[in-house]
Residue, then its C-alpha position, 0 to 999 in steps of 0.5 A: x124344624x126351623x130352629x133346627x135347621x137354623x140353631x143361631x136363630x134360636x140363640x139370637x131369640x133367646x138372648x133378645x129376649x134376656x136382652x128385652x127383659x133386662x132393658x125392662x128391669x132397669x126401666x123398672x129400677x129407674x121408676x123406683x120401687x113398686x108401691x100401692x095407691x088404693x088398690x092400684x100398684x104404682x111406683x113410690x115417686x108416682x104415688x107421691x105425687x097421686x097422693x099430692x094431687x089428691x089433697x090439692x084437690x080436696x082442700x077446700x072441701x076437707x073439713x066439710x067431707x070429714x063432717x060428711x063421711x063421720x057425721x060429725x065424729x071424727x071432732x070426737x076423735x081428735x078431742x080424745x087424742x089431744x085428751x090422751x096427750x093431756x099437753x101442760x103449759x110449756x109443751x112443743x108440739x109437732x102435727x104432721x100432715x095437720x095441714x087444717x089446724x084440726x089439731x093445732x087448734x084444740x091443742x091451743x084450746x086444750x093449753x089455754x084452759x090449763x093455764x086459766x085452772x092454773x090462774x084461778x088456783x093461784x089467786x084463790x091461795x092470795x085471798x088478802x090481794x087488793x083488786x088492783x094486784x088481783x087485776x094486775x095479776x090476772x092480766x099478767x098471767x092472760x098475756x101468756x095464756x099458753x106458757x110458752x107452748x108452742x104448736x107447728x103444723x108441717x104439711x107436705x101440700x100446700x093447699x092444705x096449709x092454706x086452708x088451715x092459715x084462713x081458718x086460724x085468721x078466722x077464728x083468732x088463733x095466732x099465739x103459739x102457732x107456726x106452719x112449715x110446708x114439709x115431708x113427714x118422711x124427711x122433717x126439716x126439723x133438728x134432732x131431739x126438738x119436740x116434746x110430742x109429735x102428733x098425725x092424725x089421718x096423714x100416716x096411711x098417705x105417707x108412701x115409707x111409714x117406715x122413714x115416717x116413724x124414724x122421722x117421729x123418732x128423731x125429732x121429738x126429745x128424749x121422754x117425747x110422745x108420739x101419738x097417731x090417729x087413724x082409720x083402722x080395722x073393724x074388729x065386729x064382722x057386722x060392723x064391718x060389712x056395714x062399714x064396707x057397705x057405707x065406705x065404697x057405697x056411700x063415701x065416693x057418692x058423697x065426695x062427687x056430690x060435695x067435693x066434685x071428686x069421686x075418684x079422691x074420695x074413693x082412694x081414701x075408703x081403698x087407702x083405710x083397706x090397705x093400711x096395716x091393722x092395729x098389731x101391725x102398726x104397733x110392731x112397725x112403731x116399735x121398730x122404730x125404736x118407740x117404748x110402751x107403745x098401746x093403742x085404743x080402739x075407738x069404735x069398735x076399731x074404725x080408728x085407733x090411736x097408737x102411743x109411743x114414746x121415745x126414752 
């Protein structure tokens, strides 16, 4: 009746209604896109920044719960990722999100004990060499243990990359071994520079895996490889209760108990539950322009590996 009998009334609430919305869309806009973070919807620039803070508080404590959360099998993991490699002497390699050195330093163990098969099969084809070259040799070729292979660690957070540079200083590595603060969605590298690229554990926290890829993509050389290790999905319905039941039971509990961060910890076990499933990341991968790209199951699927190269 109202409206009826004052119809400007209705048009006035109609267009500060459509004018309400509006004012609302391009709030929306100037937050940017909508995005996840666990199973919270958020915008991109807020979950760049939720992901931060997330890592700045756990990096004192990152190696410790990872020993905690895997019991010790995620150093499997990472040993079979630099096996699968198989880096020769002379191999650039890019980690992203490698923040601790995990797999900078085994790439560095991996190239040394290559180099020291090399040397060995050398000296033993020169039987008729006096001690003295023999020696000499064998210091010459030491001096070099890596054969000009080089390893960059690039982190976007920069507690991470503190924690990895004391553990370097503390167990001896320098040779080879560089660490650059950078956004795995936009490298501060040139084109066509690596010969493998590598991110384990980092991919599900990049906001646009998408630019990530086209950024793996870029950087490494014609013939390069990229290699991704992550948490992924649990292929046996037991198995995959249990993990759930051991993911949102147990994993939070031991993040408040050891790391004094619940909260951290349980947007990790969320973040695996919302990372695309192995088929998935490999079509996102050969989007991005990858070849033969596979992937490995380890553990019934708890991670994966994926594969691609860049030909």
């Amino acid at each position: 009746m109202a409206a009826a009998l004052c119809p400007c009334r209705a048009v006035l609430a109609r267009r500060g209604g459509a004018l309400r919305a509006l004012c609302g869309s391009v709030r929306g806009l100037a937050a940017g896109p909508e995005t996840h973070f666990g199973f919270q919807t958020v915008t991109e620039a807020e979950r760049r920044e939720k992901i931060y803070q997330v890592f700045e508080s756990v990096a004192k404590k990152y190696d410790v719960m990872n020993d905690s959360m895997t019991l010790g099998i995620h150093r499997v993991w990472k040993d079979i990722l630099v096996h699968k490699m198989n880096p020769s002497p002379g191999t650039l390699l890019l980690d992203v999100a490698g923040g601790t050195g995990d797999i900078a330093f085994r790439f560095i163990n991996y190239v040394r004990s290559v180099r020291e098969r090399q040397l060995q099969r050398k000296l033993k084809h020169h039987q008729n060499l006096s001690w003295q070259e023999i020696s000499e040799s064998y210091q010459e070729d030491k001096s070099k243990s890596l054969g000009d292979s080089q390893v960059v660690v690039c982190d976007i957070n920069k507690e991470m990359l503190k924690v990895g540079k004391q553990k370097a200083q503390h167990l001896g590595y320098s040779e080879g071994l560089s660490w650059v603060l950078g956004n795995a969605e936009e490298l501060p590298f040139d084109d066509d520079m690596f010969d493998v690229y590598t991110i384990a554990f980092g991919i599900r926290n990049v906001t646009r895996i998408d630019l990530a890829l086209q950024e793996a993509y870029r950087v490494l050389k014609p013939g390069g490889r990229f290699l991704c290790l992550e948490f992924s999905h649990v292929s046996n319905p037991l198995l995959s209760r249990l993990y759930d039941l051991y993911s949102f039971q147990v994993i939070p509990v031991l993040g408040e108990v050891i790391a004094g961060d619940w909260k951290s910890y349980q947007y990790l076990v969320e973040s695996i539950r919302r990372f695309p499933p192995q088929e998935e990341l490999k079509a996102m991968i050969e989007d991005a322009g990858f070849f033969k790209v596979d992937y490995q199951n380890l553990n019934s699927g708890i991670v994966a590996i994926h594969s691609g190269f860049k030909l």
